[in-house]
N, CA, C and O of each residue as an XYZ file, in Angstrom:
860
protein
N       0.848     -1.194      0.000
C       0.000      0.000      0.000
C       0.882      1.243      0.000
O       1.768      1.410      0.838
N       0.650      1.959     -0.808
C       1.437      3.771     -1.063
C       0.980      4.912     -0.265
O      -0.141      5.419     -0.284
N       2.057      5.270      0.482
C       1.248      6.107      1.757
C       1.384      7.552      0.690
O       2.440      7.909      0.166
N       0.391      8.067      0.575
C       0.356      9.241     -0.052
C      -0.367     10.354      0.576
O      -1.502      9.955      0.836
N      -0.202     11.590      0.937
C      -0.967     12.712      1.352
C      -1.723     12.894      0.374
O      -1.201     13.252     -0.682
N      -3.349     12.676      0.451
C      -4.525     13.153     -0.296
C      -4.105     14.563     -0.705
O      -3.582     15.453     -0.035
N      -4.580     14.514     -2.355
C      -4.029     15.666     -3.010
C      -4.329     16.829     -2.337
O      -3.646     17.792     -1.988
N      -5.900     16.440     -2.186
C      -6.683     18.251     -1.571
C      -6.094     18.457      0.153
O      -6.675     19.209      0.935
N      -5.108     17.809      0.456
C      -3.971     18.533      1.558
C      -3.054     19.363      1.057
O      -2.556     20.342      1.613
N      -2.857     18.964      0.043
C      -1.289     19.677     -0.498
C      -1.530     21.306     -0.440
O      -2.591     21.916     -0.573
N      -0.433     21.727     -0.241
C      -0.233     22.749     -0.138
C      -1.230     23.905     -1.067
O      -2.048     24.739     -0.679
N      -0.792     23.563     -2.336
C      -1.054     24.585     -3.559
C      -2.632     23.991     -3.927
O      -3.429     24.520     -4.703
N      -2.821     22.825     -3.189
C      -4.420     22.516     -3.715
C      -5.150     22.932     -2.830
O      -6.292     23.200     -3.201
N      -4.820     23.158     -1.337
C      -5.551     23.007     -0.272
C      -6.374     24.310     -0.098
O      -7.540     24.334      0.297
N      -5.458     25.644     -0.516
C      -6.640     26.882     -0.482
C      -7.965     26.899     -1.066
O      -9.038     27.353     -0.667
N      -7.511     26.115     -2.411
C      -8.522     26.489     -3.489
C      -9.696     25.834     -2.998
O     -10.724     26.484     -2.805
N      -9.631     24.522     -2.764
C     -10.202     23.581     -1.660
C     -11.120     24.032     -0.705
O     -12.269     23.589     -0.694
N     -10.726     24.874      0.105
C     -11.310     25.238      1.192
C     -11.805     26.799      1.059
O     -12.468     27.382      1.916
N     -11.483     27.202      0.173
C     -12.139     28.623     -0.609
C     -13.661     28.090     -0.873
O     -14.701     28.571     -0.423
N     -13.489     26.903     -1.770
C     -14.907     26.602     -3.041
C     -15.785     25.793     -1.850
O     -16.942     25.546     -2.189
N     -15.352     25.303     -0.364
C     -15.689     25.735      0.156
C     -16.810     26.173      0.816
O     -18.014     25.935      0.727
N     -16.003     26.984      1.612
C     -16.438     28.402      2.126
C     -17.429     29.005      0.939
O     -18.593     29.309      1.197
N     -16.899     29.140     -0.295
C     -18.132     30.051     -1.347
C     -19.362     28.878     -1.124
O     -20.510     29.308     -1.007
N     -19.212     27.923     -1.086
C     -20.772     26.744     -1.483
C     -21.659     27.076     -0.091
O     -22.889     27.020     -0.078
N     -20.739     27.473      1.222
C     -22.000     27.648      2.284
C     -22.492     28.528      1.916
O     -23.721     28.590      1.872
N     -21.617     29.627      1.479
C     -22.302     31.132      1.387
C     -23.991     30.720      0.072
O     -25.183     30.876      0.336
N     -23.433     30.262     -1.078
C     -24.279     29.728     -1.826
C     -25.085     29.291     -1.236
O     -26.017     30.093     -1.174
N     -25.282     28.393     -0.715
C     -26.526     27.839     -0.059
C     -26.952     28.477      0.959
O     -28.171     28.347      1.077
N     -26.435     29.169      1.819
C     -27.311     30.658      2.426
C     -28.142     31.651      1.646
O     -29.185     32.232      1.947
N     -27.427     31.684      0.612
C     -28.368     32.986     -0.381
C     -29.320     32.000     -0.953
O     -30.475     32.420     -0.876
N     -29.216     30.810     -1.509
C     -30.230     29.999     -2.174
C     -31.479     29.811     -0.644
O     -32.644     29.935     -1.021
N     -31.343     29.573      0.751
C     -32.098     29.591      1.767
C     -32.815     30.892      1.716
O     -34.037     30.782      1.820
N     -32.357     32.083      1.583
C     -32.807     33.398      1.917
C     -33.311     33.058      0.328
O     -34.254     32.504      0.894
N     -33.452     32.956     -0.419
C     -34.300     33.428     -1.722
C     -35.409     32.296     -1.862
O     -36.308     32.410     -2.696
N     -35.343     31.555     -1.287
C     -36.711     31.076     -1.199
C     -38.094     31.165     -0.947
O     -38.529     31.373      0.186
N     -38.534     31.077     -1.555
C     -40.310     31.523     -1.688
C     -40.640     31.172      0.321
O     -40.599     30.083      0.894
N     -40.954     32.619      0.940
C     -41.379     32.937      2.086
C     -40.551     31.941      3.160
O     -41.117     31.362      4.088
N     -38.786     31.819      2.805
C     -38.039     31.559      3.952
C     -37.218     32.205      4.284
O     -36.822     32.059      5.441
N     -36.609     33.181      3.448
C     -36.183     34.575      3.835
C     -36.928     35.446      4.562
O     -37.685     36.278      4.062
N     -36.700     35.249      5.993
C     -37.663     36.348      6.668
C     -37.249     35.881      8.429
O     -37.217     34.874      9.136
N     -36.899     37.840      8.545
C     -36.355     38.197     10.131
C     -37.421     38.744     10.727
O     -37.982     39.416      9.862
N     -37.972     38.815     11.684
C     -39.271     38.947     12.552
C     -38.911     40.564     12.793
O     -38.009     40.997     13.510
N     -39.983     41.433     11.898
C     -39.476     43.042     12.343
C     -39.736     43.349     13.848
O     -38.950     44.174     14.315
N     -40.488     42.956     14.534
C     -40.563     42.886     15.968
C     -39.216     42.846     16.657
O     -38.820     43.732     17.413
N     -38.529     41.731     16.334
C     -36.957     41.153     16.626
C     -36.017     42.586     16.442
O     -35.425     43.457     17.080
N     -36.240     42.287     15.541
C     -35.426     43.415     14.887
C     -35.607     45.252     15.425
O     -34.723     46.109     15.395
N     -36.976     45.400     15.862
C     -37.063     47.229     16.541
C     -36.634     46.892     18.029
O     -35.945     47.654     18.708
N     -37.338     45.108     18.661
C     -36.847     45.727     19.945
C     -35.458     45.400     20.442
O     -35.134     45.756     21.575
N     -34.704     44.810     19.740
C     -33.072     44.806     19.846
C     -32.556     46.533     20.045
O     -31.671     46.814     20.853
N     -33.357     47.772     19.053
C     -32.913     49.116     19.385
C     -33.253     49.262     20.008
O     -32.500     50.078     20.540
N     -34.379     49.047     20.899
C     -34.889     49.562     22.054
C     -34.088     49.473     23.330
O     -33.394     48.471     23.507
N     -34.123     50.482     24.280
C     -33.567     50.308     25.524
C     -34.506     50.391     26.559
O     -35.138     51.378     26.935
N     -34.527     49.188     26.997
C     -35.088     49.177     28.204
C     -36.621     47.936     27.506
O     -37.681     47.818     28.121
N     -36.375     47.347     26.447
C     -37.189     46.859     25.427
C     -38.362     46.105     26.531
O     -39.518     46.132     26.110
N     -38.154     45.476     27.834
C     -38.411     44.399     28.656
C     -39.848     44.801     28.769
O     -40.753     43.967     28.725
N     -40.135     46.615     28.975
C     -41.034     47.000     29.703
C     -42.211     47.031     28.725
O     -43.355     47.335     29.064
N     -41.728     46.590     27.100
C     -42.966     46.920     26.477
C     -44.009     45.757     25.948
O     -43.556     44.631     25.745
N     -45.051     45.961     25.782
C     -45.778     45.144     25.592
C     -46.308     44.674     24.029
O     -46.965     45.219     23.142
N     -45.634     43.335     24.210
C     -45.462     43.206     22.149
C     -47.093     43.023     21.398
O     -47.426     42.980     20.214
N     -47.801     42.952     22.532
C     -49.306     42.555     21.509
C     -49.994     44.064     21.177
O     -50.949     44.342     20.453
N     -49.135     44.911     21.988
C     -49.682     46.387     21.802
C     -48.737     47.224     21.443
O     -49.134     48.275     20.939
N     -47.887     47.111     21.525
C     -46.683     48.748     22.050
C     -46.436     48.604     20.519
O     -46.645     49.716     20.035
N     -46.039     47.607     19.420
C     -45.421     47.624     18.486
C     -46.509     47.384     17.655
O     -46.364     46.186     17.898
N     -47.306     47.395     17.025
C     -48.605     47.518     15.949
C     -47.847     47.303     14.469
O     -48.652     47.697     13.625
N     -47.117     47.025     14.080
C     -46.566     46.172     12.830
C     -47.870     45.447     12.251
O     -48.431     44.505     12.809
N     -48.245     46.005     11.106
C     -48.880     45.381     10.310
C     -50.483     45.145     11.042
O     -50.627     44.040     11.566
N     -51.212     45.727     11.085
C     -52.266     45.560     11.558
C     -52.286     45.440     13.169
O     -53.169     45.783     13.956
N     -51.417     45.026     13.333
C     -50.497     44.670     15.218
C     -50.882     43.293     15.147
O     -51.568     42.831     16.059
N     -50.511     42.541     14.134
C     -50.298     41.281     14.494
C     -48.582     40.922     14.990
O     -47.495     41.263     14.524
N     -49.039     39.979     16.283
C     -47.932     39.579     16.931
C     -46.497     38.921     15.928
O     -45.286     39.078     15.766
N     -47.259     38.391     15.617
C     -46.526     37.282     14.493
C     -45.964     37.660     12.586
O     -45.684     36.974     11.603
N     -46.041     39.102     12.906
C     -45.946     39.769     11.948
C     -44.214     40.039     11.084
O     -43.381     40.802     11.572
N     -43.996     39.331      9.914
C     -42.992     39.050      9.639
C     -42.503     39.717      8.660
O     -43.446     40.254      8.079
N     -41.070     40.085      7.939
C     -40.580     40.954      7.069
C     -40.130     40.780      5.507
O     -39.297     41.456      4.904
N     -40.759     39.900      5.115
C     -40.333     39.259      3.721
C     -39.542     40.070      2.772
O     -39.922     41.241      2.773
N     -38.692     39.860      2.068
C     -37.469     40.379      1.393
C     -38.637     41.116      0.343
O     -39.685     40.706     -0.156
N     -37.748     42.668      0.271
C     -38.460     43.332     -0.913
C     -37.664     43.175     -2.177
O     -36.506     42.774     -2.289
N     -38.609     43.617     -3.226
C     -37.838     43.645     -4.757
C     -36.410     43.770     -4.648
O     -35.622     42.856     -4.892
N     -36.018     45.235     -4.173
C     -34.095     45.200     -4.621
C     -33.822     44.670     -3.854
O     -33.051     43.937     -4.473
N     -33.735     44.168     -2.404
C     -33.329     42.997     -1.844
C     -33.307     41.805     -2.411
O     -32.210     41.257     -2.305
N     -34.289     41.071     -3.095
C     -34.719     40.238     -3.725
C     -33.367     40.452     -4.558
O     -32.282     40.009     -4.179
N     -33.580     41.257     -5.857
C     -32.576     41.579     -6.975
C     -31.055     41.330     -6.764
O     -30.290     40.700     -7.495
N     -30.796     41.967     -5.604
C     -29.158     42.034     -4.940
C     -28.912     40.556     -4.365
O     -27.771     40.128     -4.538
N     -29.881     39.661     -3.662
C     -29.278     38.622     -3.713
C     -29.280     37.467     -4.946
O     -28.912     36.303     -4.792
N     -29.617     37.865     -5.799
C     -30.282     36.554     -7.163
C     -29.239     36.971     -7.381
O     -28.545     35.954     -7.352
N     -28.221     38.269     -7.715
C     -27.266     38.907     -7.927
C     -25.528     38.321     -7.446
O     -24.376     38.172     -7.854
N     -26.579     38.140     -6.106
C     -24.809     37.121     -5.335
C     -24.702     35.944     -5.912
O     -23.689     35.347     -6.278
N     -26.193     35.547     -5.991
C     -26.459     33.690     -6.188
C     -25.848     33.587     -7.193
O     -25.209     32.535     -7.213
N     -25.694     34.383     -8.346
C     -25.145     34.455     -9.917
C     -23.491     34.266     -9.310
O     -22.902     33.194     -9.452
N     -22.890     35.391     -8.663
C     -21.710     35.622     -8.630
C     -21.292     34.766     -7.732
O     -20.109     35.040     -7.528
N     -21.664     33.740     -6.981
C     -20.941     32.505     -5.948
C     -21.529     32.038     -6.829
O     -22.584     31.766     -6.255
N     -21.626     31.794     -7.612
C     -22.314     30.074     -8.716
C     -21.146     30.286     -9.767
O     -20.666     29.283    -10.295
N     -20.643     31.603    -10.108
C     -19.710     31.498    -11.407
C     -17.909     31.367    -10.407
O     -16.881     30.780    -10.746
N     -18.162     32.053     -9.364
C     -16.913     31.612     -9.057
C     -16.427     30.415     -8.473
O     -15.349     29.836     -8.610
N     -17.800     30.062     -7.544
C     -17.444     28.175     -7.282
C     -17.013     27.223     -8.764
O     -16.289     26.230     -8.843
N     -17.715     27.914     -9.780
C     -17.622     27.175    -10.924
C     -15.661     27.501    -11.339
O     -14.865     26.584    -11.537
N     -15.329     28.887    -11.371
C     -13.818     29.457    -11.696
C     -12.586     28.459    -10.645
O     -11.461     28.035    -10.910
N     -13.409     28.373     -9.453
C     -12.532     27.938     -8.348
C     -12.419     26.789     -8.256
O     -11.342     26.316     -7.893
N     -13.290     26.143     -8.500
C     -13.071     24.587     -9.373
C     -12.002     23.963    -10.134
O     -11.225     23.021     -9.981
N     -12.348     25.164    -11.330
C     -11.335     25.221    -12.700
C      -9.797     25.233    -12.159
O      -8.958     24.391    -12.480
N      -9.520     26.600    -11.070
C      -8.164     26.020    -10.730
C      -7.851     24.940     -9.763
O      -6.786     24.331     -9.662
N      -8.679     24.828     -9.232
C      -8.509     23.120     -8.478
C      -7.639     22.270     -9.243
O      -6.486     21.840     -9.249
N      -8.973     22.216    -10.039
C      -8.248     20.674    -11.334
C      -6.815     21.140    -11.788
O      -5.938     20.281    -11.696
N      -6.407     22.536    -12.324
C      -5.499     22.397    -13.104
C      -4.150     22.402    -11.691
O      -2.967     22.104    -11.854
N      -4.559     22.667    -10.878
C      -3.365     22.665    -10.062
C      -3.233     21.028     -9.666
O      -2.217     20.344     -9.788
N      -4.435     20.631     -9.202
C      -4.540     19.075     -8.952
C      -3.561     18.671     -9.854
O      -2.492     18.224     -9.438
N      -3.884     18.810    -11.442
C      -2.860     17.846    -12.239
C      -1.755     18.542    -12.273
O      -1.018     17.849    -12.975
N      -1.084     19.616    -11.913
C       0.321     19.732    -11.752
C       0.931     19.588    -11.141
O       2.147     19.468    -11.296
N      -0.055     19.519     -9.633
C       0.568     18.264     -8.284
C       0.859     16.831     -8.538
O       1.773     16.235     -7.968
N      -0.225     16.098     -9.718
C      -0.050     14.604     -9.688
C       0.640     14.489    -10.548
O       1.343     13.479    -10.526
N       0.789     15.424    -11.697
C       2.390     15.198    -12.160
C       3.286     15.166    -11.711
O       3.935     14.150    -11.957
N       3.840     16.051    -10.915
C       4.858     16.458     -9.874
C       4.974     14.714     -8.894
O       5.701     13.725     -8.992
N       4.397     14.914     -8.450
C       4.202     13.639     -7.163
C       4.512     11.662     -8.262
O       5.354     10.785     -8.071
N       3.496     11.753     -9.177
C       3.288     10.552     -9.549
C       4.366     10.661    -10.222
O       4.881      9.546    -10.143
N       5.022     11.322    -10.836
C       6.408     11.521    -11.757
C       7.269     10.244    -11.059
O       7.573      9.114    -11.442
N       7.501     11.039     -9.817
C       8.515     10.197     -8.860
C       8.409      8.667     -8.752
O       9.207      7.819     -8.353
N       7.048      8.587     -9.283
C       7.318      6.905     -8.815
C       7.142      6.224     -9.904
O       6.597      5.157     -9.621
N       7.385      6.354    -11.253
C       7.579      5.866    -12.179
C       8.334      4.662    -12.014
O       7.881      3.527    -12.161
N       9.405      4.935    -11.729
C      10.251      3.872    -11.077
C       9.666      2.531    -10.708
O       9.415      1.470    -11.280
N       9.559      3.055     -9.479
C       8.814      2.432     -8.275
C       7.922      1.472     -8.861
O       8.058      0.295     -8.524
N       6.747      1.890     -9.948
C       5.665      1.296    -10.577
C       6.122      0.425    -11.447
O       5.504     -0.600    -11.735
N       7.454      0.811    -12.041
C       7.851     -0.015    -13.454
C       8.070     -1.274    -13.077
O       7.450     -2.173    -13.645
N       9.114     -1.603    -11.912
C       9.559     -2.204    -10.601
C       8.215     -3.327    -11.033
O       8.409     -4.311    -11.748
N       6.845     -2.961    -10.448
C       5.881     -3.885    -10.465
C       4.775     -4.033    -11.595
O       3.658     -4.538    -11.486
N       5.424     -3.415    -12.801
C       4.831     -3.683    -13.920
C       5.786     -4.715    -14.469
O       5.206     -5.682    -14.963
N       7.021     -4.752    -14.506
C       7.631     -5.912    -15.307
C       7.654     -6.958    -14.230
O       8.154     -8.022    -14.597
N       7.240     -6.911    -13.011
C       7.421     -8.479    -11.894
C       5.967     -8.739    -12.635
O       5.748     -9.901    -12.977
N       5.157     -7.940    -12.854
C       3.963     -8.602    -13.331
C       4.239     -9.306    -15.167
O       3.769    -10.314    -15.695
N       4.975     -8.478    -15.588
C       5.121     -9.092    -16.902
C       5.829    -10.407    -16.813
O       5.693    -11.257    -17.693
N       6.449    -10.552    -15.946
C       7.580    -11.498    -15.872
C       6.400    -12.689    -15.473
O       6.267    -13.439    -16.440
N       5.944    -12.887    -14.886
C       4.668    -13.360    -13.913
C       3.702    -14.242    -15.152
O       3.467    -15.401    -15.491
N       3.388    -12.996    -15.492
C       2.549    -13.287    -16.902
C       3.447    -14.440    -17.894
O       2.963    -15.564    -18.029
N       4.823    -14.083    -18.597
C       5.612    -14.799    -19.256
C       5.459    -16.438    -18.441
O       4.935    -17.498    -18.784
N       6.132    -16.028    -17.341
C       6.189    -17.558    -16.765
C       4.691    -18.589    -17.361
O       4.533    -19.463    -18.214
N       3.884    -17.942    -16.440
C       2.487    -18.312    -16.773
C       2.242    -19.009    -18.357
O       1.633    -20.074    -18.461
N       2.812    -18.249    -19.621
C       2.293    -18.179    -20.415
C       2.968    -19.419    -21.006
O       2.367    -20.165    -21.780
N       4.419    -19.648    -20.563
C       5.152    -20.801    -20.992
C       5.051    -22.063    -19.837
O       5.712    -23.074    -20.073
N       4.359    -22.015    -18.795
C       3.753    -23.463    -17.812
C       2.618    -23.846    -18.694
O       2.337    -25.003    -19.007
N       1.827    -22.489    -19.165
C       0.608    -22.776    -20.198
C       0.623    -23.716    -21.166
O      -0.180    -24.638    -21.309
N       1.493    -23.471    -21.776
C       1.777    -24.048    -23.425
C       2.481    -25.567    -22.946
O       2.425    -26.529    -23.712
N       2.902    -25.627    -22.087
C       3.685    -27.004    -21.647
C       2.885    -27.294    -21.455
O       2.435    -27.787    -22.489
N       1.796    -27.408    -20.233
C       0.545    -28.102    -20.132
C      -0.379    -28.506    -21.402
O      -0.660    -29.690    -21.586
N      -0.794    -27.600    -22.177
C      -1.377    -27.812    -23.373
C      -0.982    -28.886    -24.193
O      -1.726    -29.715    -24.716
N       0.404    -28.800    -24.277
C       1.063    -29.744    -25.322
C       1.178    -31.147    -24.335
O       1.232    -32.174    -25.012
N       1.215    -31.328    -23.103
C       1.385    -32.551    -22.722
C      -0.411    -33.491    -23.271
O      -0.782    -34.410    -24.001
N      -1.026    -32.410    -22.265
C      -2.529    -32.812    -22.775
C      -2.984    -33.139    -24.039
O      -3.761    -34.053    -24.315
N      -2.455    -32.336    -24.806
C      -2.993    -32.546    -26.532
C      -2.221    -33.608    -27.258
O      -2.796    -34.375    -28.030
N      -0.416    -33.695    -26.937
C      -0.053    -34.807    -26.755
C      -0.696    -36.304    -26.562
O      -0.468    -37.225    -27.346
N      -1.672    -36.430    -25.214
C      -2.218    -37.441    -25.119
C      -3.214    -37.883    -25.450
O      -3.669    -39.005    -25.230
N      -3.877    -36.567    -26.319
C      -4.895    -36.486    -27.171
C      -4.858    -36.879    -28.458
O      -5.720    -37.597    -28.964
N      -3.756    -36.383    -29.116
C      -3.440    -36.813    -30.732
C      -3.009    -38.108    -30.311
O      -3.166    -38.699    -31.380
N      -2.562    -39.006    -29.489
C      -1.995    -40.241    -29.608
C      -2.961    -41.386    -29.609
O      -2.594    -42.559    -29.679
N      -4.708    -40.848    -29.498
C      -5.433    -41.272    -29.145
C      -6.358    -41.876    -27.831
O      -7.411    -42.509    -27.902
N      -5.812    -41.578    -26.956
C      -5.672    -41.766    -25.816
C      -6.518    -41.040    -25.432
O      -6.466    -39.933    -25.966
N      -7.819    -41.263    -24.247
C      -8.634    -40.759    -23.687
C      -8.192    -40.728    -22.163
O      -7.443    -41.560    -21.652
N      -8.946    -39.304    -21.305
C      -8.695    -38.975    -20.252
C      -9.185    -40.058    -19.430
O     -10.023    -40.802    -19.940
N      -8.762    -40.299    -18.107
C      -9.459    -41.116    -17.649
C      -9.318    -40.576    -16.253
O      -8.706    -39.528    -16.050
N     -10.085    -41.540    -14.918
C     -10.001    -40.847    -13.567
C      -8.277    -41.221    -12.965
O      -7.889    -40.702    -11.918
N      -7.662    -41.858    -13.513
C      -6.342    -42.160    -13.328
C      -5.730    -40.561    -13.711
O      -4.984    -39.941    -12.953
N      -6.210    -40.050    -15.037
C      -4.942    -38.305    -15.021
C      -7.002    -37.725    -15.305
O      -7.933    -38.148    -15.990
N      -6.783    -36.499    -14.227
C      -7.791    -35.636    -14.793
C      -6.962    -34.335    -15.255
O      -5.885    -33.993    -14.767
N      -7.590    -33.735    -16.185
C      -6.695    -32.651    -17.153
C      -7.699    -31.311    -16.123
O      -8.897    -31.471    -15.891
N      -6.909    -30.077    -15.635
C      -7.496    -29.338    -14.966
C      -6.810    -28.160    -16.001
O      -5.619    -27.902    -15.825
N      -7.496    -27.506    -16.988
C      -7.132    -26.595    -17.796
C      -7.532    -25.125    -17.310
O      -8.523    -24.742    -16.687
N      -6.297    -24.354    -17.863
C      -6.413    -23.062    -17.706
C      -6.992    -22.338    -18.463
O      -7.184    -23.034    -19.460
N      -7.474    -21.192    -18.662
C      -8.288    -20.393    -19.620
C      -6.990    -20.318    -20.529
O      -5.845    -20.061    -20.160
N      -7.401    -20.577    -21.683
C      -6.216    -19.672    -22.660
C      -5.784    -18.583    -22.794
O      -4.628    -18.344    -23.145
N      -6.785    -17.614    -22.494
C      -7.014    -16.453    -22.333
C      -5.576    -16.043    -21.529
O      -4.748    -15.374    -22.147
N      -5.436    -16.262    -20.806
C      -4.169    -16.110    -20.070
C      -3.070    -17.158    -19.887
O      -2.716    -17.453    -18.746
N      -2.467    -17.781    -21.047
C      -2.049    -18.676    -21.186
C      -1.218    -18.843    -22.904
O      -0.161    -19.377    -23.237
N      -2.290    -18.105    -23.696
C      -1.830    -18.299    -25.091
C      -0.961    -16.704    -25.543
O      -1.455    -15.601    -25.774
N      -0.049    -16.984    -25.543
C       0.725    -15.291    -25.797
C       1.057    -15.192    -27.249
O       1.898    -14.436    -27.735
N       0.388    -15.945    -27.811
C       0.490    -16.088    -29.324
C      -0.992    -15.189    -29.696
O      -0.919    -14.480    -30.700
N      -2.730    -15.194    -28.695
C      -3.375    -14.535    -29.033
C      -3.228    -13.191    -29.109
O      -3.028    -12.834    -27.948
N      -3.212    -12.068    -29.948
C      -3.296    -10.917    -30.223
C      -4.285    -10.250    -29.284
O      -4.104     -9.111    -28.853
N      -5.322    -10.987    -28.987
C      -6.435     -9.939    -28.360
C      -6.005    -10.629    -26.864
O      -6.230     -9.956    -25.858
N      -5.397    -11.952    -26.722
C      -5.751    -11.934    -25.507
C      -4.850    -11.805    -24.279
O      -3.751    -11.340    -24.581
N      -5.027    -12.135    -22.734
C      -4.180    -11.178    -21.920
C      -2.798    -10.932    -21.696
O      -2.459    -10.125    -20.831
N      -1.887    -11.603    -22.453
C      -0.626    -11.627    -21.852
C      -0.195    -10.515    -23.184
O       0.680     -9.714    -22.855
N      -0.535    -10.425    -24.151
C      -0.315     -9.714    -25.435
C      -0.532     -8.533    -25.208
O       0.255     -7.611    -25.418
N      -1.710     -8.451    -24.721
C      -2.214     -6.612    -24.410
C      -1.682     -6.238    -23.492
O      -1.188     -5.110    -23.471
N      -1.616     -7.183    -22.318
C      -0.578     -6.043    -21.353
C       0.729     -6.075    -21.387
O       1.348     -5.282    -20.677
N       1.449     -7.036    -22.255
C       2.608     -6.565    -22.978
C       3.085     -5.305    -23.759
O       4.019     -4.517    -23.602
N       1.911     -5.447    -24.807
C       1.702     -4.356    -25.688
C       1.575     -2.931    -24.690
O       2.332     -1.961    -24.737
N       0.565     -3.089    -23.919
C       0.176     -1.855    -23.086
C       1.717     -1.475    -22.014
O       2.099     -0.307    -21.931
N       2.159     -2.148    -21.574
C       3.471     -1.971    -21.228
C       4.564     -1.496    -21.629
O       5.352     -0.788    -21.001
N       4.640     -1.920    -22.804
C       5.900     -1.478    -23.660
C       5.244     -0.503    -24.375
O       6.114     -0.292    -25.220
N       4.443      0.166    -24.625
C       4.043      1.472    -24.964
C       4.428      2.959    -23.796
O       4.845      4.107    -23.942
N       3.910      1.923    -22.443
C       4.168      3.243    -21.348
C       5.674      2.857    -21.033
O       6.280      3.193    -20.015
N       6.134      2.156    -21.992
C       7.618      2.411    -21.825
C       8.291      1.689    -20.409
O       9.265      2.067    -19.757
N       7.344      0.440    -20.179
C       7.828     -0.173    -18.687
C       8.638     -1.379    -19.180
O       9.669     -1.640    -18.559
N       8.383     -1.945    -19.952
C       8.932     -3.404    -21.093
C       9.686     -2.816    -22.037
O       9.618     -1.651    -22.426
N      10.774     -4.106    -22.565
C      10.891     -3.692    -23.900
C      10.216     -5.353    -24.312
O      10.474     -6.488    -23.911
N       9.082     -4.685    -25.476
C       8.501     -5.720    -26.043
C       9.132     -7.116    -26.350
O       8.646     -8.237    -26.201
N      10.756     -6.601    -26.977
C      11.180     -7.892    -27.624
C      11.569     -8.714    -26.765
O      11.891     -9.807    -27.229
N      11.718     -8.502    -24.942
C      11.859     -9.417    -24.512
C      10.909    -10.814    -24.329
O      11.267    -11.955    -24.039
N       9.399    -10.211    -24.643
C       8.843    -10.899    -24.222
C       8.062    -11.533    -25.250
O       6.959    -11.888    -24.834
N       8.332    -11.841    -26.722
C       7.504    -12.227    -27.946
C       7.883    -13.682    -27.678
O       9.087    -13.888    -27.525
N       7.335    -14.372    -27.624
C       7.031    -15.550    -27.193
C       7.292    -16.468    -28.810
O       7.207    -15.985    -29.939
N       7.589    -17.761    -28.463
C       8.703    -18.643    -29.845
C       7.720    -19.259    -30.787
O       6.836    -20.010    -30.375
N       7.823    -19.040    -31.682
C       7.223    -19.977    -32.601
C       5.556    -20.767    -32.452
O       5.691    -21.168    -31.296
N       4.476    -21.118    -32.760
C       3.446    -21.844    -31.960
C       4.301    -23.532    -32.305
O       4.738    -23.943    -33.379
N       4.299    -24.126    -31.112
C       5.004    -25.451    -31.350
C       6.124    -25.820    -30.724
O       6.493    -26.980    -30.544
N       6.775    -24.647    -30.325
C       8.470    -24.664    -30.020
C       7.800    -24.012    -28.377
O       7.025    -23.065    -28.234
N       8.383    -24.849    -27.350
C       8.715    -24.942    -26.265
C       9.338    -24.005    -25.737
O      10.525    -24.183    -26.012
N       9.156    -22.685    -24.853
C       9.317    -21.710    -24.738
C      10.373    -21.462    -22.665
O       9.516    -22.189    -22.162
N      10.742    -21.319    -22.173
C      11.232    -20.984    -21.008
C      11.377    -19.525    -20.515
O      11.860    -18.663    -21.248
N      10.992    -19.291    -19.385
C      11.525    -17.999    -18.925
C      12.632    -17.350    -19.113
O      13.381    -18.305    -18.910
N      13.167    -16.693    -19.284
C      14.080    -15.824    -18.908
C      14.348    -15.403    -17.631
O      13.510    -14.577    -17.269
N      15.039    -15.601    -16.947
C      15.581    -14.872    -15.528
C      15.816    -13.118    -15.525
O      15.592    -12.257    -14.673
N      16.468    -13.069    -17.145
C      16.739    -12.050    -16.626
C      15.737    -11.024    -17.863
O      15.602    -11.540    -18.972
N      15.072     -9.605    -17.623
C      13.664     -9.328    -17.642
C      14.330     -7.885    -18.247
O      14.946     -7.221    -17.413
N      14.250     -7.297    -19.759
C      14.467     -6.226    -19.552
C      14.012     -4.871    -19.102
O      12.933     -4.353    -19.392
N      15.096     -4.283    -18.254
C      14.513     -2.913    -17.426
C      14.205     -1.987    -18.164
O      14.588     -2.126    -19.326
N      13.647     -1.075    -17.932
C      13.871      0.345    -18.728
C      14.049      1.497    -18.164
O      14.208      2.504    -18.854
């Protein structure tokens, strides 16, 4: 397992991170306040906070708001209304901007970082190729003993049971199938060199190699 510090710690990712953020609560505060009759501070609340000495007055009378209902509330007017649809626009385009440099810094961190272990990875891309090779030449030996006892006429019996492998991972002569492609796919990202691993003739008896070229 690769102990790695999660990107959105890193240094150069971590502001942007915690900016977009900070902008998404604000966003979703203005999206709360612009909602059809949930934006709303109790004007009552609101006069007797100026008041001094507020204790002594009596809210079903002293303050007559709106007919003098008690429960009488302040719903956002038009340019209020306007000025926040206004923010909602401008935290929606910059969460969207602040994003944008996320990613591009993200990938100039995981370049930076994953660069380094090229190495490291190649290391366990050719133990896997090597892996695969072995595999692919126990494969073909098995095959040929079996088919061997097949062309000679000879039927299986409970004395030898034949326990076969998929070819699929076994035949490195198939083009489509697995030991070929991730050869191929290997020696493209430049972890193999292909020619170590082209496998002999169909017919001709094949062995590992010990030694695996690096790159």
């Amino acid at each position: 397992m690769i102990d790695l510090i999660p990107i959105d710690q890193m240094p150069t990712v971590c502001e942007g991170v915690e900016n977009r953020t900070l902008l998404q609560q604000q966003l979703m505060q203005v999206e709360s306040e612009l909602q059809d009759k949930t934006h709303r501070k109790s004007r009552r609340s609101a006069a007797i906070a100026m008041v001094v000495g507020a204790d002594d007055l009596n809210p079903a009378t002293d303050l007559p708001f709106d007919a003098g209902e008690p429960t009488a509330e302040y719903v956002l007017t038009g340019a209020e209304r306007d000025e926040k649809t206004a923010r909602r626009r401008e935290l929606t385009e910059a969460i969207h901007l602040q994003e944008r440099v996320n990613d591009r810094r993200r990938g100039d961190v995981s370049k930076e970082v994953v660069g380094k272990l090229k190495s490291e990875y190649g290391k366990l891309i050719r133990r896997v190729a090597a892996a695969l090779k072995e595999l692919a030449e126990a494969g073909q030996a098995e095959r040929d003993f079996r088919e061997g006892i097949s062309d000679a006429g000879y039927s299986f019996t409970s004395s030898l049971i034949p326990v076969v492998l998929n070819a699929d991972l076994t035949d490195a002569h198939d083009p489509n199938g697995t030991y070929r492609r991730y050869i191929g796919q290997a020696a493209v990202a430049d972890y193999v060199v292909a020619a170590d691993f082209l496998p002999p003739p169909r017919g001709t008896a094949w062995a590992l190699s010990n030694k695996v070229g690096a790159k």
